[in-house]
C-alpha positions as CSV (number, residue, x, y, z in Angstrom):
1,X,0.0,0.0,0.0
2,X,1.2,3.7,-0.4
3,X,3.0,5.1,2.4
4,X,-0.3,7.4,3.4
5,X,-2.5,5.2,5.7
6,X,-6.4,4.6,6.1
7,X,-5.7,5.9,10.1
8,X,-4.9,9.4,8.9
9,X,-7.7,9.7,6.7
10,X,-11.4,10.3,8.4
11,X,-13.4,7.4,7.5
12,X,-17.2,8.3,8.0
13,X,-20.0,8.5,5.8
14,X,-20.9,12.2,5.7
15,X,-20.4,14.2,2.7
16,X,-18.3,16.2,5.0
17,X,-15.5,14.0,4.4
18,X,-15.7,13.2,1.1
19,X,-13.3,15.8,0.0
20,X,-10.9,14.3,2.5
21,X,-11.3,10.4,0.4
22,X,-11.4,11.9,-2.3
23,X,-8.5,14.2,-2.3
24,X,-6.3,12.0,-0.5
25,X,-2.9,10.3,-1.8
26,X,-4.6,7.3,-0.8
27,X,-3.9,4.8,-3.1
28,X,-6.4,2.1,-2.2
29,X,-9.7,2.5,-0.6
30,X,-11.7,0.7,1.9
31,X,-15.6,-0.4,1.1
32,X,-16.9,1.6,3.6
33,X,-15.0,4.9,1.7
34,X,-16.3,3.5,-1.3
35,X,-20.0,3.5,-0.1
36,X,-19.3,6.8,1.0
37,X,-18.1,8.6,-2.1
38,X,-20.5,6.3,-3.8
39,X,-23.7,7.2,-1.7
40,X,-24.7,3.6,-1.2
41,X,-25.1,1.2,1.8
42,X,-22.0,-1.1,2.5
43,X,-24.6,-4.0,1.9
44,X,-25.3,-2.6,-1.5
45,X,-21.8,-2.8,-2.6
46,X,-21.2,-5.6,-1.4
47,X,-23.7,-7.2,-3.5
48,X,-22.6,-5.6,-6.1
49,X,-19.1,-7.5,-5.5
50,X,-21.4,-10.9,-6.2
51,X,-23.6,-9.6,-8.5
52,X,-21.0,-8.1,-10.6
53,X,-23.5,-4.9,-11.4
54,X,-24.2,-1.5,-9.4
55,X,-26.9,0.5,-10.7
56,X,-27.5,-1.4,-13.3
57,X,-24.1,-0.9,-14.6
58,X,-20.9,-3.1,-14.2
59,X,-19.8,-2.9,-10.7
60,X,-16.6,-1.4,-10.0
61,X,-13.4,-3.8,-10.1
62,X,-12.2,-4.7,-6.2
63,X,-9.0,-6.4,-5.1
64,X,-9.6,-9.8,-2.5
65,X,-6.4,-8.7,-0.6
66,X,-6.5,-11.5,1.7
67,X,-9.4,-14.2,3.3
68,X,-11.7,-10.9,4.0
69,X,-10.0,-8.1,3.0
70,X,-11.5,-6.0,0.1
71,X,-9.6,-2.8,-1.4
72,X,-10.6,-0.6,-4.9
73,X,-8.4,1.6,-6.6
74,X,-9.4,5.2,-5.8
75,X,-8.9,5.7,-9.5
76,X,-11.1,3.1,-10.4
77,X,-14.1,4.0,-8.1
78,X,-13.4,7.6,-9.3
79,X,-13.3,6.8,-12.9
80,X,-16.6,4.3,-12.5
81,X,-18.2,7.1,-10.5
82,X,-17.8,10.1,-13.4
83,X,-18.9,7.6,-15.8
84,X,-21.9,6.2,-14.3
85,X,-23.2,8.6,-12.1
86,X,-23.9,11.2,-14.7
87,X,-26.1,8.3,-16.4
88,X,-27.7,7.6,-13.1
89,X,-28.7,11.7,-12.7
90,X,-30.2,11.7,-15.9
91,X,-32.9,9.4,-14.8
92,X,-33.5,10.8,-11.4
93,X,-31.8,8.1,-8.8
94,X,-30.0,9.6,-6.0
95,X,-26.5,9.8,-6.0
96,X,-25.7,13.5,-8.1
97,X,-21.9,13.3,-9.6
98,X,-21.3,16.9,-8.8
99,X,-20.9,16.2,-5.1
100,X,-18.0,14.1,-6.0
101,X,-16.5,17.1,-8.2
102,X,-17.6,19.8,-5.1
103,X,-17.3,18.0,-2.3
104,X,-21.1,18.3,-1.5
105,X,-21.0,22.4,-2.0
106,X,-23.2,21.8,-6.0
């Protein structure tokens, strides 16, 4: 992993600290950042990690880095995110892709 850690980073699920996940070094993310930046439960993406779909859409790509721990990319949940969230808007579903460009502040 990159020499920034998950214990320096807040971890919550307000919007509050999405600019802090999101603007991190952070290299790697933890599901419950990813639920955060992605506005859905932690039992939504983790069906999504059996399922193999989010929102109708392929789910995005995870690394098994060990028995039980999961990990994404922040570039690939940021990349998914721009590309599927601005579909998602367009038919009126919750999560709004400008909070992940603002920070919450749209």
């Amino acid at each position: 992993m990159s020499k920034n850690t998950h214990q320096n980073l807040k971890t919550s699920s307000t919007n509050n600290d999405l600019p802090d996940i999101v603007e991190s070094e952070i290299e790697f993310l933890l599901p419950k950042e990813v639920s955060a930046i992605l506005r859905v439960t932690e039992d939504t993406l983790k069906n999504s990690r059996s399922t193999g779909t989010l929102f109708g859409f392929p789910a995005p790509k995870f690394i098994q880095a060990g028995k039980r721990k999961i990990l994404y990319r922040k570039e690939t949940v940021m990349d998914w995110a721009h590309e599927h969230l601005k579909e998602i808007k367009m038919v009126g579903a919750t999560p709004v892709d400008s909070e992940l460009k603002t920070g919450g502040d749209a």
